[in-house]
C-alpha positions in Angstrom: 19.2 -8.5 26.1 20.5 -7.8 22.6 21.6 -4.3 22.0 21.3 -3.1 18.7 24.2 -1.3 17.3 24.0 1.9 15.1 24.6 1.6 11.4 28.4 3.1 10.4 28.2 6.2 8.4 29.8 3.8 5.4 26.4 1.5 5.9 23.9 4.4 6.7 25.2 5.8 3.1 25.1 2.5 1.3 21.4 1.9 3.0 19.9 5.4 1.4 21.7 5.0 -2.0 19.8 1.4 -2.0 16.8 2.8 -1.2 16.7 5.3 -3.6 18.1 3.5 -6.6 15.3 1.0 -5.3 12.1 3.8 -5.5 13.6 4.7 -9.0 13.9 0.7 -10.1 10.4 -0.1 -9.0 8.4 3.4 -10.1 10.0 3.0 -13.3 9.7 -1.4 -14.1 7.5 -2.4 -10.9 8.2 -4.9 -7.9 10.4 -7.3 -10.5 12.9 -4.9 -11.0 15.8 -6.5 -11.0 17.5 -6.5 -8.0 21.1 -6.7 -9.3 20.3 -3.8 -11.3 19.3 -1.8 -8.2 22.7 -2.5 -6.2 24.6 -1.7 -9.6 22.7 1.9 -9.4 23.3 2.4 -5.6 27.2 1.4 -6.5 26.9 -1.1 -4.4 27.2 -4.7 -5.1 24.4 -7.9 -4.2 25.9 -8.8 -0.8 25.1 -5.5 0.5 21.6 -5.2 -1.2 20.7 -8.4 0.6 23.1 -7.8 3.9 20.5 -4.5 4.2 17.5 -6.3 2.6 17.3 -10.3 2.7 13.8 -10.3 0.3 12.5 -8.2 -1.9 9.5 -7.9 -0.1 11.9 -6.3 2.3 13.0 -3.7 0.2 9.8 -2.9 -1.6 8.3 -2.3 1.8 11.5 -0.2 2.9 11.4 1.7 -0.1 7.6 2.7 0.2 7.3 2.8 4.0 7.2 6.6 3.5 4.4 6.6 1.4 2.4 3.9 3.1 3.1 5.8 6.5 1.1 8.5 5.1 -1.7 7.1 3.3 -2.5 5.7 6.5 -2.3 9.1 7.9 -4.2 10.5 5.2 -7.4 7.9 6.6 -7.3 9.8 9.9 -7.2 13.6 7.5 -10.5 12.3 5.5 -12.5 10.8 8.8 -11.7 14.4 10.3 -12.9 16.5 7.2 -15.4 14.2 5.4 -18.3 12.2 6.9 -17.5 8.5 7.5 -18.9 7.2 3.5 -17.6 10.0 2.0 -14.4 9.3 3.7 -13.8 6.1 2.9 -14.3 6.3 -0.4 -12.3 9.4 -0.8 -9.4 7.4 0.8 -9.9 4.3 -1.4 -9.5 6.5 -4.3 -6.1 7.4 -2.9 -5.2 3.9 -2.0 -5.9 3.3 -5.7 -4.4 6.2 -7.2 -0.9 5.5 -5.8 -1.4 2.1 -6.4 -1.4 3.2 -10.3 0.7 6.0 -10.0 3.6 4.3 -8.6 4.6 1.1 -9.5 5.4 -1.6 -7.4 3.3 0.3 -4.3 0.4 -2.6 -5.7 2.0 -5.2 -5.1 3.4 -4.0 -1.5 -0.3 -2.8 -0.9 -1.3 -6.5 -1.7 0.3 -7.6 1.4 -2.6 -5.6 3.4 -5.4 -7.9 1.6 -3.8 -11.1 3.3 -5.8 -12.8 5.5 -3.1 -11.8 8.4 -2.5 -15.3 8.9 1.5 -16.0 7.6 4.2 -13.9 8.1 3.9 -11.4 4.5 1.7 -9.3 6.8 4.2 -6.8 6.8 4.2 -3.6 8.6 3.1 -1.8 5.8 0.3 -4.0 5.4 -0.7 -3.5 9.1 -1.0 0.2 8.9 -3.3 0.1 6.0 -5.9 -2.1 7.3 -5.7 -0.6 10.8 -6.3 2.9 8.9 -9.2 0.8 6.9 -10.6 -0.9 10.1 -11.1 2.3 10.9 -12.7 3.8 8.6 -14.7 1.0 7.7 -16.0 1.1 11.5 -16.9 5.1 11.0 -19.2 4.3 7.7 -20.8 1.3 9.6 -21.8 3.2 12.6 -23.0 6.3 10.2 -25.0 3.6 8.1 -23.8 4.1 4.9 -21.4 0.6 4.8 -23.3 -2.7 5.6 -22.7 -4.0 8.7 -21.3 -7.4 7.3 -18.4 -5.7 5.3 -14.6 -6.8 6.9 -11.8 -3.9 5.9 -10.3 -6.5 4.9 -12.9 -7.3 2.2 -12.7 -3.5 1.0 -8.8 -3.5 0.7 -9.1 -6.4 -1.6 -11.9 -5.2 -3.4 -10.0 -1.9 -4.1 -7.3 -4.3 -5.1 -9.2 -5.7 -7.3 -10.9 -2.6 -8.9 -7.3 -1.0 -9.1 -6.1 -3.6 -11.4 -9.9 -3.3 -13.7 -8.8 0.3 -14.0 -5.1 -0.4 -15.0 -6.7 -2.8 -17.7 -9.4 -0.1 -19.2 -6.7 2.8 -19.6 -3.7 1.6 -17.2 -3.8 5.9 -16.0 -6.7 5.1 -13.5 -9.2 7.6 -15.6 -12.1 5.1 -14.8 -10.8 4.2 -11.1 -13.3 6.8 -9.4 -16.2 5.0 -11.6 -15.3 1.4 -10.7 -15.1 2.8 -7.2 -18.5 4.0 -7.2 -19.7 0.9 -8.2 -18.0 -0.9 -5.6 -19.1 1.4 -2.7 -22.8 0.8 -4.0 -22.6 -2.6 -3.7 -21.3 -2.2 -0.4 -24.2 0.1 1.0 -26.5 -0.9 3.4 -29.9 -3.1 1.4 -27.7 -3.8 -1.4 -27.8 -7.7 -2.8 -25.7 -10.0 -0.3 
């Protein structure tokens, strides 16, 4: 069995500066920051950046975990305050408000819209669309999602309408709308 040895404090230190020159890099020019830049910022150079973080997927999802951690939380908050419809589409707002918000979260949100199949499911991407799956489930059972509607298919569809919105106004003023369009299409006796 392999045992996995603690990070030194030297490492530890060298890991959070990454990260955090990271959040900064991709808030302020999305996932292509550039990665050189990053280690630069953490005062560290590109072996580390890549010793601690071999992709940039890697990193991206490292750097956002936090945030991805608790809009999946935030799916069990709604389902307990809302009923089912409303809270689905309360938390797809919030999917797609960070997603514009914070730059680079889109593209480490896109790997929850995969079809699960290769290995970019990350673990990101598994905590949103078991915090979808189950919300999804709620709004079927209450009858106000159609019964032939996959989480995944609303993940990508909120994909989707997050980037319409970023094109209208790129602040996600006309997010809540396109959602609302979305969800109707989605309700049961709509068009199939």
């Amino acid at each position: 069995m392999t045992q996995v040895r603690p990070m030194r404090a030297d490492a530890r230190r060298n890991y959070e500066r990454l990260l955090s020159a990271a959040a900064e890099a991709f808030a302020e020019h999305g996932e292509n920051a550039s990665l050189d830049d990053i280690a630069k910022q953490a005062g560290v150079g590109s072996g580390t950046l890549y010793r601690h973080f071999p992709t940039r997927q890697a990193l991206l999802e490292a750097a956002y975990a936090d945030r991805i951690e608790a809009l999946a939380a935030r799916a069990d908050e709604l389902a307990a305050e809302l009923p089912p419809g409303e809270a689905l589409v309360e938390w797809l707002h919030e999917v797609g408000l960070g997603g514009i918000e914070v730059r680079g979260l889109k593209s480490l949100l896109g790997s929850a819209v995969t079809d699960g199949s290769s290995a970019t499911l990350t673990a990101c991407g598994a905590l949103m669309k078991s915090a979808a799956a189950r919300l999804v489930e709620a709004a079927q059972t209450d009858g106000t999602l159609r019964a032939d509607v996959e989480p995944v298919d609303v993940l990508r569809l909120t994909h989707g309408v997050v980037t319409a919105s970023e094109l209208a106004d790129d602040q996600g003023r006309q997010l809540r709308r396109y959602l609302a369009l979305l969800v109707e299409g989605l309700r049961p006796g709509a068009a199939g």
